[in-house]
VEXTI-148145 format. One record per residue: x, y, z of N, C-alpha, C, O in turn. Coordinates in steps of 0.1 Angstrom, whole numbers, padded with zeros to 4 digits, always signed. Example, Ala and Ser with C-alpha at 12.3 -4.5 7.8 and 13.67 -1.06 7.14 Angstrom:
REM residues 2
+0132-0057+0078+0123-0045+0078+0132-0033+0078+0142-0033+0085 +0128-0022+0071+0137-0011+0071+0129+0000+0079+0134+0011+0080 
REM end
This chain:
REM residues 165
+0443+0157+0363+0432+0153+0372+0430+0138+0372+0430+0131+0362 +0429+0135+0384+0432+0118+0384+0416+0112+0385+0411+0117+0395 +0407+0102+0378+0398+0095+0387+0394+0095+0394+0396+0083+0396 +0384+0100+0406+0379+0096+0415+0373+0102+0420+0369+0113+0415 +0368+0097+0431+0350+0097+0435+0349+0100+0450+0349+0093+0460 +0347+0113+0448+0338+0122+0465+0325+0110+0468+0319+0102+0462 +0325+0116+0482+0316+0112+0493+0300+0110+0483+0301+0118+0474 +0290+0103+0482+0279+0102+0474+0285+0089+0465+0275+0082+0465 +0294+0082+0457+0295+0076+0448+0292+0083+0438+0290+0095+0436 +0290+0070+0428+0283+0074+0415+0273+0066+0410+0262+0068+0414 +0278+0055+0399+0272+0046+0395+0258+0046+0383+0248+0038+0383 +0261+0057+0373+0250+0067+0367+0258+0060+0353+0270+0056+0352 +0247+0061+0342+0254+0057+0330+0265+0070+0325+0270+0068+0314 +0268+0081+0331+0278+0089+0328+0285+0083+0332+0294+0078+0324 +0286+0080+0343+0297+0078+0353+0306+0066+0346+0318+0063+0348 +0296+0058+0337+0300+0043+0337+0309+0047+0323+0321+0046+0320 +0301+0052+0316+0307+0059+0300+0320+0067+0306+0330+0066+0299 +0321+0074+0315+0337+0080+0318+0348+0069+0322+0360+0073+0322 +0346+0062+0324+0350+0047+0332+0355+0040+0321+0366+0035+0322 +0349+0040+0311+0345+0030+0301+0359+0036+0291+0370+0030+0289 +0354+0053+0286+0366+0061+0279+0380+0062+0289+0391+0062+0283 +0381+0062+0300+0389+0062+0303+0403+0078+0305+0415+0079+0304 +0393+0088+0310+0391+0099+0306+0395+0106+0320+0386+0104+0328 +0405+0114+0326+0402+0119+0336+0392+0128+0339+0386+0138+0333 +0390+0123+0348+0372+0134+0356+0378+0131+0368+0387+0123+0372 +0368+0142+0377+0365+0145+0389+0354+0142+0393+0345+0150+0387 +0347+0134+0404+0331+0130+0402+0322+0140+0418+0324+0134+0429 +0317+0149+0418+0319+0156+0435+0297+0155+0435+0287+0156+0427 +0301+0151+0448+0286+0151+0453+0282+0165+0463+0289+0173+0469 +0271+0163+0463+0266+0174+0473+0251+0172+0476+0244+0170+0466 +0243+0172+0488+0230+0173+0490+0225+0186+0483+0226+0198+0487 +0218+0178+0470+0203+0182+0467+0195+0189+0475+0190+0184+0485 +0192+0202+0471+0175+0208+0478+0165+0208+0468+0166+0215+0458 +0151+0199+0469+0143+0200+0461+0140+0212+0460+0139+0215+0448 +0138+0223+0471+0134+0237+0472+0145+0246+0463+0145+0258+0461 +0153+0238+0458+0162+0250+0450+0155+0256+0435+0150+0250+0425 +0157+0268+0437+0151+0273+0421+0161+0269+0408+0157+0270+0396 +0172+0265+0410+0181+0264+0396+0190+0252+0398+0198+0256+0407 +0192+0242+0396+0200+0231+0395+0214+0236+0395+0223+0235+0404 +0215+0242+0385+0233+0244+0384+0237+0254+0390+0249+0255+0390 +0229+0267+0397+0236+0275+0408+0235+0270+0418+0244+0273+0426 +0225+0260+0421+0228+0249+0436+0240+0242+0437+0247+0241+0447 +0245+0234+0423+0257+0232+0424+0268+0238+0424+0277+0233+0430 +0269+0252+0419+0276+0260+0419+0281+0263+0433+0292+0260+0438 +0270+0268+0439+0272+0272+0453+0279+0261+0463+0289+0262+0471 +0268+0248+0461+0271+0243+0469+0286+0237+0469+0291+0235+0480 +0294+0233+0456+0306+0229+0459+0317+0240+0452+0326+0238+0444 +0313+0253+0458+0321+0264+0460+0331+0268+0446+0343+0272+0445 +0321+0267+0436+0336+0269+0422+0321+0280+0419+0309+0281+0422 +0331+0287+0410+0324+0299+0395+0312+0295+0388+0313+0286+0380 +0298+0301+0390+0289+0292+0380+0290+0292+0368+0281+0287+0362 +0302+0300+0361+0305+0303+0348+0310+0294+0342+0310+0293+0330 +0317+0282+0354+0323+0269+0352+0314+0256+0354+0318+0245+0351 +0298+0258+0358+0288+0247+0359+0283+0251+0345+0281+0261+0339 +0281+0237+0340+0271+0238+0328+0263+0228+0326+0266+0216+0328 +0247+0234+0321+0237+0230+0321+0234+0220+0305+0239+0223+0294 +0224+0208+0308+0226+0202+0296+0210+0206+0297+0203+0207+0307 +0207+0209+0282+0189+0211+0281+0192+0206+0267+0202+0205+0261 +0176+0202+0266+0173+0193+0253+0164+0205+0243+0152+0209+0245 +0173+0207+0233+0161+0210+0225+0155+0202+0212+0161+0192+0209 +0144+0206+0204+0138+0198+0190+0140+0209+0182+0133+0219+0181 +0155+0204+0175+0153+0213+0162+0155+0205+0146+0162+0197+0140 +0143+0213+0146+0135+0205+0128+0133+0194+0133+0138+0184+0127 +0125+0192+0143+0121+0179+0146+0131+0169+0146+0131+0160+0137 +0143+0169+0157+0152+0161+0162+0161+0166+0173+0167+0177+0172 +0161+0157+0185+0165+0162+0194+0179+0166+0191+0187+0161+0182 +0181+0176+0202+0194+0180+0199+0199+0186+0213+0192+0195+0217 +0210+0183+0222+0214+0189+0236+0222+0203+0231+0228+0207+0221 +0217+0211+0244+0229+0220+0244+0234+0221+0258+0228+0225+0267 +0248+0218+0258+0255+0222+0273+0259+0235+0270+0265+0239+0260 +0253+0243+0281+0255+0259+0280+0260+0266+0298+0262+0257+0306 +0261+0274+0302+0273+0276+0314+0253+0280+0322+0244+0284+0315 +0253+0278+0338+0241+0280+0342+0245+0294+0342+0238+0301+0349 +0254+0301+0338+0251+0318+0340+0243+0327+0330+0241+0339+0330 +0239+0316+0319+0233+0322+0305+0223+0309+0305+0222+0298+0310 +0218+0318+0296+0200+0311+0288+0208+0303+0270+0219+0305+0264 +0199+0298+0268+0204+0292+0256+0200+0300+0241+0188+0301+0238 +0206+0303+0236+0199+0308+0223+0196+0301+0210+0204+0299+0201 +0184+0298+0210+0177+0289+0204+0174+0292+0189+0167+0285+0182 +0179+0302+0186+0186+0306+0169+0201+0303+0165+0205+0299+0154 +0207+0304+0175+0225+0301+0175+0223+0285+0174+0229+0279+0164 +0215+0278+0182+0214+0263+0182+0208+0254+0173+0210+0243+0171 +0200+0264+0166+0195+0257+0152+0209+0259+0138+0213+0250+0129 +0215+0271+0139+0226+0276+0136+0239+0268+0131+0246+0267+0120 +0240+0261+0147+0249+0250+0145+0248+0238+0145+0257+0231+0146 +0232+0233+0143+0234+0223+0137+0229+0222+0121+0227+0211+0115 +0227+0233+0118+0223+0235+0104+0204+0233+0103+0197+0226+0096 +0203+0238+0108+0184+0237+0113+0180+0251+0111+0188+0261+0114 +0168+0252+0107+0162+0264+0104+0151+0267+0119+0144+0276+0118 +0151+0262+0126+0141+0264+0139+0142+0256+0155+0135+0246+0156 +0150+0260+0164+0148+0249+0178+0140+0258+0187+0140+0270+0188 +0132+0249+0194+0123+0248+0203+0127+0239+0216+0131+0228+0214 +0124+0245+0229+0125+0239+0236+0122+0225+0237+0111+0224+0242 +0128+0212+0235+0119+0196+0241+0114+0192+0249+0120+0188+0259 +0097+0190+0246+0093+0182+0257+0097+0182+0269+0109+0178+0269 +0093+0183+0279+0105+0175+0293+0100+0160+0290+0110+0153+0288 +0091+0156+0288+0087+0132+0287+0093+0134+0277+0101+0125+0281 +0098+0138+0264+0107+0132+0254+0116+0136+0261+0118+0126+0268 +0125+0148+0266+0137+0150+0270+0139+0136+0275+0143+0126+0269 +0136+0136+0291+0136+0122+0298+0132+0107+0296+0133+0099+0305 +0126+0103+0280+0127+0090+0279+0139+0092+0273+0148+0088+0279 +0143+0099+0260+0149+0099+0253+0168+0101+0256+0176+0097+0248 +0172+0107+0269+0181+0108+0274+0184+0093+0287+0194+0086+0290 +0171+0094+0291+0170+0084+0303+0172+0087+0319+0172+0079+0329 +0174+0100+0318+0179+0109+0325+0163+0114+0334+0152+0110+0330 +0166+0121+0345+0155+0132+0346+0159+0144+0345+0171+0147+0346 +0149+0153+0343+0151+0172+0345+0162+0175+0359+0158+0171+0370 +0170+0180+0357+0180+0179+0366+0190+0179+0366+0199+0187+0369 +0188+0162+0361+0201+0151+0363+0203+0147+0350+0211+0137+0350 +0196+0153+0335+0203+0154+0327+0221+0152+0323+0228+0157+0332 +0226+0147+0313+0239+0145+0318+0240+0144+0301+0232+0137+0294 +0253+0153+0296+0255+0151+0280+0263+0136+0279+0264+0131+0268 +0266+0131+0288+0274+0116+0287+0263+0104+0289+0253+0107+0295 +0265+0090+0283+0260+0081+0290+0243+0082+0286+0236+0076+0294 +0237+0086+0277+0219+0091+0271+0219+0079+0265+0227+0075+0257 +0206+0071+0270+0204+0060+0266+0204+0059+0252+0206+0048+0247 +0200+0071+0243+0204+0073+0228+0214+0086+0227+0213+0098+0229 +0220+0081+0225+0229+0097+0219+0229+0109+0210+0232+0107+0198 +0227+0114+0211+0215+0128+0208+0230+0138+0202+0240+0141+0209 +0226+0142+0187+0237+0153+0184+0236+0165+0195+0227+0171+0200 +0256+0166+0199+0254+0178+0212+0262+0189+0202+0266+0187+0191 +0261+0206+0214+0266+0214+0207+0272+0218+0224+0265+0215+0233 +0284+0224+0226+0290+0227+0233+0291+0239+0235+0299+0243+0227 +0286+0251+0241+0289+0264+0245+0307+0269+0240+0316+0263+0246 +0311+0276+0233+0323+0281+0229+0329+0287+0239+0341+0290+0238 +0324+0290+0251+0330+0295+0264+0335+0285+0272+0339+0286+0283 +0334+0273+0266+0339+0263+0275+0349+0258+0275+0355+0252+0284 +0353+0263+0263+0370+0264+0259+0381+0276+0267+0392+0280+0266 +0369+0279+0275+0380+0299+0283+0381+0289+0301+0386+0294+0311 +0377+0278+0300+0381+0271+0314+0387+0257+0309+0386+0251+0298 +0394+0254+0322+0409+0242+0325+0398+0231+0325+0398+0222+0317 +0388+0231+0336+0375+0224+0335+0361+0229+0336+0357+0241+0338 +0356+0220+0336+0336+0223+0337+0330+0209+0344+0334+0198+0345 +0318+0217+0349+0311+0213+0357+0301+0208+0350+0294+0216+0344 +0297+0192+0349+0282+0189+0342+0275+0178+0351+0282+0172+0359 +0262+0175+0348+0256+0169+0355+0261+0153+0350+0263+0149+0338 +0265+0142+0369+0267+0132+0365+0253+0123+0359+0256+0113+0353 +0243+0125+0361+0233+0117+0357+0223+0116+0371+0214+0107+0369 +0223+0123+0382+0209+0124+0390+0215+0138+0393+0225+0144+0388 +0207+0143+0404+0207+0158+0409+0217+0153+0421+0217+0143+0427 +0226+0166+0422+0234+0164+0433+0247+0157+0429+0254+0155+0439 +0251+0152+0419+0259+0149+0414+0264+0150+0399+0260+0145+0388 +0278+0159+0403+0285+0166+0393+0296+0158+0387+0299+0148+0393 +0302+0159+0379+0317+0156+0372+0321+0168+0367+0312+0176+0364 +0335+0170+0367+0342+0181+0366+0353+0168+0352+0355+0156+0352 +0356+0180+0344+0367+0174+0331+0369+0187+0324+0367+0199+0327 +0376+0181+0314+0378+0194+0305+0369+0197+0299+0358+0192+0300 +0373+0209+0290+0365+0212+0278+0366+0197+0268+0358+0190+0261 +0378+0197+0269+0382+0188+0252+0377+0175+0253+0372+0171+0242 +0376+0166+0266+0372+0156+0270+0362+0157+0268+0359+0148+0260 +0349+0169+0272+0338+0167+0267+0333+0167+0255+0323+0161+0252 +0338+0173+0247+0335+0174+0231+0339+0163+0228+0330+0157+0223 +0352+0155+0228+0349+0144+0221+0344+0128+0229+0345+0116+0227 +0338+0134+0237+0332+0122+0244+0320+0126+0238+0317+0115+0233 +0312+0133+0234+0297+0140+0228+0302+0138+0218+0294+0132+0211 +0315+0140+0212+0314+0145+0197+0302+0156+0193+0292+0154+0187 +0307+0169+0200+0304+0181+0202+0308+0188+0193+0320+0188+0190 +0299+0195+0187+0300+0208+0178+0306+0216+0191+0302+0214+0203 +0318+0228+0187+0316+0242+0198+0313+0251+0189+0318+0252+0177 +0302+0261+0199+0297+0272+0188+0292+0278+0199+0289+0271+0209 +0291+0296+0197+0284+0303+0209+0273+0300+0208+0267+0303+0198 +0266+0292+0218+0251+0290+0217+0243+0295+0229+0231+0294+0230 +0252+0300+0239+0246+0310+0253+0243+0326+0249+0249+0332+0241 +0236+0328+0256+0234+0341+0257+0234+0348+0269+0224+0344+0274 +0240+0360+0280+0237+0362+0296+0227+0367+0295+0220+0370+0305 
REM end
């Protein structure tokens, strides 16, 4: 997969951090519906791949430290598996105002690349059963497509099942 950039641009500190590694990605845009109920099945839908191949970044606090999980939007996160693997006895959902100072990101447009701090990630173990994945480039409406492997060590990603359907 070569570099380059669908209709929308980019210009997101993901975008800049894939740039930077030097990493093949695929960068694909799509018009946003504020009215949409789920970010990553809007993506899904709208640029026509598997939502088993979109995955969602959510922030959680476990033992009091942020911690991401990229998990596929066809599952919920399981927030025992997630404490699990990072050796924490308890995660809770984060804040959305910490999520978003803390990533720099908004709800959305979350993005496990490019977080104005970099926050220990854990990667869904199903991410490894696809060629690529789908994550947010850093606003709504805009995706990057890569590997599994590229993402883990661009995160320097734990993989562990941490979804649940």
């Amino acid at each position: 997969m070569a570099k380059k950039q669908k209709k929308g641009g980019g210009g997101t500190p993901a975008t800049t951090a894939l740039a930077a590694a030097g990493v093949p990605y695929a960068l694909h845009s799509y018009e946003h519906d504020p009215a949409a109920p789920s970010y990553g099945e809007e993506a899904a839908q709208a640029l026509g791949v598997p939502p088993e191949r979109v995955f969602k970044t959510l922030v959680a606090d476990v033992d009091g430290e942020l911690t991401v999980a990229v998990v596929p939007v066809t599952g919920r996160l399981d927030l025992k598996a997630l404490a699990a693997a990072v050796g924490g006895k308890r995660a809770v959902m984060a804040d959305a105002a910490a999520a978003e100072r803390t990533t720099g990101y908004v709800l959305g447009g979350i993005s496990p690349l490019g977080q104005r701090r970099a926050l220990r990630t854990v990667l869904d173990a199903s991410s490894a059963g696809h060629g690529t994945v789908y994550i947010s480039a850093g606003r709504r409406g805009l995706e990057v497509e890569l590997t599994p492997d590229a993402l883990a060590k661009l995160t320097s990603a734990t993989l562990a099942p941490v979804a649940r359907p």
